[in-house]
C-alpha positions as a LaTeX table, in Angstrom:
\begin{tabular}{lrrr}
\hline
Residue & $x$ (\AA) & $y$ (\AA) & $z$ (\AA) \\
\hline
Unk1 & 0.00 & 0.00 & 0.00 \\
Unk2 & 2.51 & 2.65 & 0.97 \\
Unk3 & 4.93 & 1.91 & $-2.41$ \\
Unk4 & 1.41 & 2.00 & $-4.53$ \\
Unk5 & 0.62 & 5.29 & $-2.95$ \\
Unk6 & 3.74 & 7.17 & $-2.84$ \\
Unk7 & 5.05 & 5.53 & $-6.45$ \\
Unk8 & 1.01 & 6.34 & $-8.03$ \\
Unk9 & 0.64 & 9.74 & $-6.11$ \\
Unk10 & 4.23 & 10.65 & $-7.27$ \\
Unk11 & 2.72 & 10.39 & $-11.10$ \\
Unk12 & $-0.47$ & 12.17 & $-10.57$ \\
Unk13 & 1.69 & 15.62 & $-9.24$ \\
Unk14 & 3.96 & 14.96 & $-12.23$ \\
Unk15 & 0.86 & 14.90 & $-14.53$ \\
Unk16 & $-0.72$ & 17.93 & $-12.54$ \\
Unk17 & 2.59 & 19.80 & $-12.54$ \\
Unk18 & 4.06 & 18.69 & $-15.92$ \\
Unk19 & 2.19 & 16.39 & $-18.31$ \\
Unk20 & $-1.04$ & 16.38 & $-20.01$ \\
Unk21 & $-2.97$ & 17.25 & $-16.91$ \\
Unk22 & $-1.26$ & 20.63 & $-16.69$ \\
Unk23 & $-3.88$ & 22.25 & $-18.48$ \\
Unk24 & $-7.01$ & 20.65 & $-16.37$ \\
Unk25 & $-9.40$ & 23.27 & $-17.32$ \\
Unk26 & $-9.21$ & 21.97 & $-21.85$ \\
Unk27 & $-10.71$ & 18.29 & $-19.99$ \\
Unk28 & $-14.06$ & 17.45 & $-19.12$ \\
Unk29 & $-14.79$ & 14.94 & $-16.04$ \\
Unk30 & $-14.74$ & 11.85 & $-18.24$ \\
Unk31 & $-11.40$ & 13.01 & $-19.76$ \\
Unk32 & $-9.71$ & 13.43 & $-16.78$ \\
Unk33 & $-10.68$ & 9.74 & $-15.59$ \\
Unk34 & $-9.69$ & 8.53 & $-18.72$ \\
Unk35 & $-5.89$ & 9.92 & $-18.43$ \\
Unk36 & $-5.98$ & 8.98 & $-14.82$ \\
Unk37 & $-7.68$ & 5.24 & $-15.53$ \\
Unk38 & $-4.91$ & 4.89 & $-18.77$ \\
Unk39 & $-2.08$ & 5.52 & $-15.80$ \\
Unk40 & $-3.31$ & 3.62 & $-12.93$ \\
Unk41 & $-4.31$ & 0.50 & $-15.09$ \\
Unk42 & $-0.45$ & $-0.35$ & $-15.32$ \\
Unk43 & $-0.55$ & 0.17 & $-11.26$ \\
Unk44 & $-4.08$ & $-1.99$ & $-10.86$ \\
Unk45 & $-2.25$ & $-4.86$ & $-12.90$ \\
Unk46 & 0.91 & $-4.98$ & $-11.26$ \\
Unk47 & $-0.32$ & $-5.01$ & $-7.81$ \\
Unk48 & $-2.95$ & $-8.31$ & $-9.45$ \\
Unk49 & 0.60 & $-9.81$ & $-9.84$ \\
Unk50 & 1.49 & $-8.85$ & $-6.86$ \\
Unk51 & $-1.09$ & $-10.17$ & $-4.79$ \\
Unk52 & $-1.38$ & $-13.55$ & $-6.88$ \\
Unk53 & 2.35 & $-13.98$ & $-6.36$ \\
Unk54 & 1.53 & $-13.41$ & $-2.75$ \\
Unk55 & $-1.45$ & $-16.13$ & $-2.38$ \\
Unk56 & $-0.22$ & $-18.70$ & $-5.06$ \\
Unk57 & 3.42 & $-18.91$ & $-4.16$ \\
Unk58 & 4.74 & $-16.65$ & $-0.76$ \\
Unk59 & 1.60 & $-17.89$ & 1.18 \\
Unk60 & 2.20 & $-21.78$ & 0.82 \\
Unk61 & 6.20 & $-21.73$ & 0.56 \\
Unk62 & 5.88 & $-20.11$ & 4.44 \\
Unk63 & 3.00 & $-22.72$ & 4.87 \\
Unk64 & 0.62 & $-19.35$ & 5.86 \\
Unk65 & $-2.77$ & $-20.41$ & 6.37 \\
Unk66 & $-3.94$ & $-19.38$ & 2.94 \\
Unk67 & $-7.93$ & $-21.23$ & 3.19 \\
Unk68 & $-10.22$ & $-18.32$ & 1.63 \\
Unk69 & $-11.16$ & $-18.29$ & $-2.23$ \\
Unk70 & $-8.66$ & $-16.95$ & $-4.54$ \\
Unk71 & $-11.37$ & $-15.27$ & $-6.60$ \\
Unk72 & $-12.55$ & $-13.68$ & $-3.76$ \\
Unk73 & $-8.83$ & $-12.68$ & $-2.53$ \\
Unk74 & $-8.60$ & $-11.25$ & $-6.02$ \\
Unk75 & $-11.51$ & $-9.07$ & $-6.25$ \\
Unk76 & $-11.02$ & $-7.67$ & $-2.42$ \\
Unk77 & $-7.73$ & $-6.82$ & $-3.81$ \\
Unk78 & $-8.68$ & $-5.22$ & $-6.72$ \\
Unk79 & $-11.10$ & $-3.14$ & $-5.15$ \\
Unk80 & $-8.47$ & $-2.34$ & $-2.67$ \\
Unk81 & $-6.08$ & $-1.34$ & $-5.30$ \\
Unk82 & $-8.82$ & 1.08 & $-7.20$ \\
Unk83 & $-9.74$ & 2.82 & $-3.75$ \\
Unk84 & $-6.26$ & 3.51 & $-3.06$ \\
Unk85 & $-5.64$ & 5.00 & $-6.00$ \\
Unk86 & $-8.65$ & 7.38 & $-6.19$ \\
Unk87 & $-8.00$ & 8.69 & $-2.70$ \\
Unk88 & $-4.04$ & 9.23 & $-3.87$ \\
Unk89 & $-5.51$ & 10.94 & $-6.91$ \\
Unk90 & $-7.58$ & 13.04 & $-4.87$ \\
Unk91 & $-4.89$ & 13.98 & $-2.37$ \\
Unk92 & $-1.91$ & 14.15 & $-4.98$ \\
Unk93 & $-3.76$ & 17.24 & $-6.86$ \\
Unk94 & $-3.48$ & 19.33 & $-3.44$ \\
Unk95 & 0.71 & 19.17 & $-3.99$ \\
Unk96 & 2.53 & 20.92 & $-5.82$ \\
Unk97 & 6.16 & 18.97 & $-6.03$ \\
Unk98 & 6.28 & 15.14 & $-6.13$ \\
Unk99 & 9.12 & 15.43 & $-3.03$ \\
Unk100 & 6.67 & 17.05 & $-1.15$ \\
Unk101 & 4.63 & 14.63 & $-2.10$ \\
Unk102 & 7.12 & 11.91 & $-1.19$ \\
Unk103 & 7.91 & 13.81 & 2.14 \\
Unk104 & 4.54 & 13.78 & 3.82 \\
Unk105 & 3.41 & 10.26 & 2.50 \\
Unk106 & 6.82 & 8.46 & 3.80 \\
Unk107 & 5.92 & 9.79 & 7.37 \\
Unk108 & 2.19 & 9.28 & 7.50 \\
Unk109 & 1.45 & 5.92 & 5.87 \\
Unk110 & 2.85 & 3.92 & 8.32 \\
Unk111 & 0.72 & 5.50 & 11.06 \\
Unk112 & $-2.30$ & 5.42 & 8.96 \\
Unk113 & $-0.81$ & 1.45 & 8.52 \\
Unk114 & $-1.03$ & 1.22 & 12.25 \\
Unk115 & $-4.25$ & 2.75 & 12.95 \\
Unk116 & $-6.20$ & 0.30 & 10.00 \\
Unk117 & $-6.70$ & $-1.94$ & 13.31 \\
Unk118 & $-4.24$ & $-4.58$ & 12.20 \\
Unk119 & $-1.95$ & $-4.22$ & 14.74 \\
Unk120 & $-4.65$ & $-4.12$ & 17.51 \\
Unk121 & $-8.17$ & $-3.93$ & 17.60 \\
Unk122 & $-9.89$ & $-1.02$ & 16.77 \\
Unk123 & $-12.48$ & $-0.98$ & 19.26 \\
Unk124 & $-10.00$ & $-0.88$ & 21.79 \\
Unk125 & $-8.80$ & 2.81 & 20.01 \\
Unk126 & $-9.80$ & 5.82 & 21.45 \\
Unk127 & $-13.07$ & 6.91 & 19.28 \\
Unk128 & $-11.19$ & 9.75 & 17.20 \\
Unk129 & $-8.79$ & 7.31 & 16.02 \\
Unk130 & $-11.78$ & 4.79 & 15.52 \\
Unk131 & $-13.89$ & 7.40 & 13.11 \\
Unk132 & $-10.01$ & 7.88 & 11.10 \\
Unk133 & $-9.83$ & 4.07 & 10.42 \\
Unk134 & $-13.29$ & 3.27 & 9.29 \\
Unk135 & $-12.41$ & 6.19 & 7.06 \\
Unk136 & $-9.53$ & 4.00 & 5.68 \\
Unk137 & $-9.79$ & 1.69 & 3.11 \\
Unk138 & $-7.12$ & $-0.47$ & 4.78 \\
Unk139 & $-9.72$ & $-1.16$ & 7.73 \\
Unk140 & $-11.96$ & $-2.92$ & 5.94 \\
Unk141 & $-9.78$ & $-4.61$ & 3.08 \\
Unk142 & $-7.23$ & $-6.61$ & 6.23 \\
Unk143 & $-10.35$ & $-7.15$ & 8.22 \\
Unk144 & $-11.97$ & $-8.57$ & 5.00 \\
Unk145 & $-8.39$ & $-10.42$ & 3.70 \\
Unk146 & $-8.23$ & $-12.06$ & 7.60 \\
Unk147 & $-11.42$ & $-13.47$ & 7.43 \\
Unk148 & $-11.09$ & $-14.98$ & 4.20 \\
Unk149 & $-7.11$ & $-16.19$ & 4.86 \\
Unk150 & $-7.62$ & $-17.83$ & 7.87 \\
Unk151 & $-11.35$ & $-18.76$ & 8.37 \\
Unk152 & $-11.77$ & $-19.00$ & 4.75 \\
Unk153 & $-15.12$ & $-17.10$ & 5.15 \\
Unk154 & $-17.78$ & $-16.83$ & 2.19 \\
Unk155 & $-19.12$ & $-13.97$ & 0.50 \\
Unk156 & $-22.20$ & $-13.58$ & 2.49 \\
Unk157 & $-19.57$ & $-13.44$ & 5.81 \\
Unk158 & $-17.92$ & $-10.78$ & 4.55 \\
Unk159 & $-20.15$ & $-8.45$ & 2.52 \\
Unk160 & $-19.85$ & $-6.21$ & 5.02 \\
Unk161 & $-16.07$ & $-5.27$ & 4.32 \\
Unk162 & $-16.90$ & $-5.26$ & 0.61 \\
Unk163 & $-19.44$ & $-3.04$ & 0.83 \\
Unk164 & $-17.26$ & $-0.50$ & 3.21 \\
Unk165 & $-14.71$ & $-0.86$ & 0.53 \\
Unk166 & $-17.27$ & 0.17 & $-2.71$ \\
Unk167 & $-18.87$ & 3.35 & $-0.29$ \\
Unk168 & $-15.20$ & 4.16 & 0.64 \\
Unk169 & $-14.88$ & 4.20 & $-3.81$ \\
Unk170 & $-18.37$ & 6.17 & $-4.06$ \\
Unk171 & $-17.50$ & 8.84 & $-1.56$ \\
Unk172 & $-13.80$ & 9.29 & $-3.20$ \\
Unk173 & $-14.91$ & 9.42 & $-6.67$ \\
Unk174 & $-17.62$ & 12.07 & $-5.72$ \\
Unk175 & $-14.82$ & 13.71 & $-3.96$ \\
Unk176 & $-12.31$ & 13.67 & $-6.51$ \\
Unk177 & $-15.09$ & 15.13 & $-9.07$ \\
Unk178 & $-16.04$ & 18.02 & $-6.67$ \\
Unk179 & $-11.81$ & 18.60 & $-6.83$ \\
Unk180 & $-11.68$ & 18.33 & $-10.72$ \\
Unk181 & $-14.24$ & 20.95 & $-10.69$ \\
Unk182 & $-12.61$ & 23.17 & $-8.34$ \\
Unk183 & $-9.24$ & 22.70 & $-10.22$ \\
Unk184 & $-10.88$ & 23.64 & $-13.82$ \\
Unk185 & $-12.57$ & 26.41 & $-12.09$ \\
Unk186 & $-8.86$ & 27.71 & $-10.89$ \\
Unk187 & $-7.64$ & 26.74 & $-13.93$ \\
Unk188 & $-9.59$ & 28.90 & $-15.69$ \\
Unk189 & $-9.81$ & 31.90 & $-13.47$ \\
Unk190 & $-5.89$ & 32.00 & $-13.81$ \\
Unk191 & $-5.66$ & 31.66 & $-17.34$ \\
\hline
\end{tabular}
């Protein structure tokens, strides 16, 4: 998570700051998903392999209870994975260099790691830091990925997580639109 979001959200400020998303305000909504889907499909499919290496060949080489559906391994991930990289779209356009960039998210993915309630439970966090991981999509997606690794749960045990995971991708889309609209506004006000 913390390589796809600082490696991703490192090419989103270069876009912003130097490619063909310097001039945000010539795109409409769907053209600025487009140029953003075209780059993070490359990220989407090597995290896939990433995550298949992980379950087909890591997992049982370390004899790592592994009992869950791979299917279902592979669609929490992906959904994961396309979360992830709407929120680091959405936070990337705020910066304006990609070492600032680089600066802030080296020092504040590992706590946000941390607080995702993998390390300990959430409910034993105080209830500010319980409100900031439900707002992660890390919370659901290890709470999900546990259930399914080691109790090998169905679908119907963990719908729950999933559907955290797709309101976590409906809020950040609508998010990232309201910021696309603020940006073309700016853009156009300024040139």
């Amino acid at each position: 998570q913390q390589t796809l979001i600082i490696g991703f959200g490192q090419s989103v400020v270069h876009e912003f700051k130097e490619g063909i998303l310097t001039h945000v305000g010539e795109f409409n909504f769907f053209g600025f998903i487009q140029v953003l889907s075209a780059k993070s499909f490359y990220y989407i499919m090597l995290y896939i392999a990433y995550f298949f290496v992980f379950y087909k060949l890591i997992f049982p080489h370390f004899s790592l209870s592994f009992n869950g559906s791979i299917f279902l391994h592979l669609l929490l991930s992906v959904l994961f994975i396309t979360v992830v990289i709407i929120y680091t779209i959405l936070f990337a356009s705020f910066f304006k260099t990609m070492i600032g960039w680089t600066e802030v998210m080296a020092f504040s993915t590992y706590p946000l790691f941390l607080v995702s309630g993998y390390s300990w439970p959430i409910d034993a966090m105080p209830k500010g830091l319980q409100l900031v991981a439900n707002l992660l999509p890390s919370t659901p997606y290890f709470k999900v990925f546990n259930s399914l690794a080691t109790e090998g749960a169905k679908l119907d045990n963990i719908s729950n997580g999933f559907v955290h995971l797709l309101v976590l991708l409906l809020i950040g889309y609508l998010l990232l639109y309201f910021r696309f609209k603020f940006v073309k506004q700016k853009n156009k006000n300024s040139g």
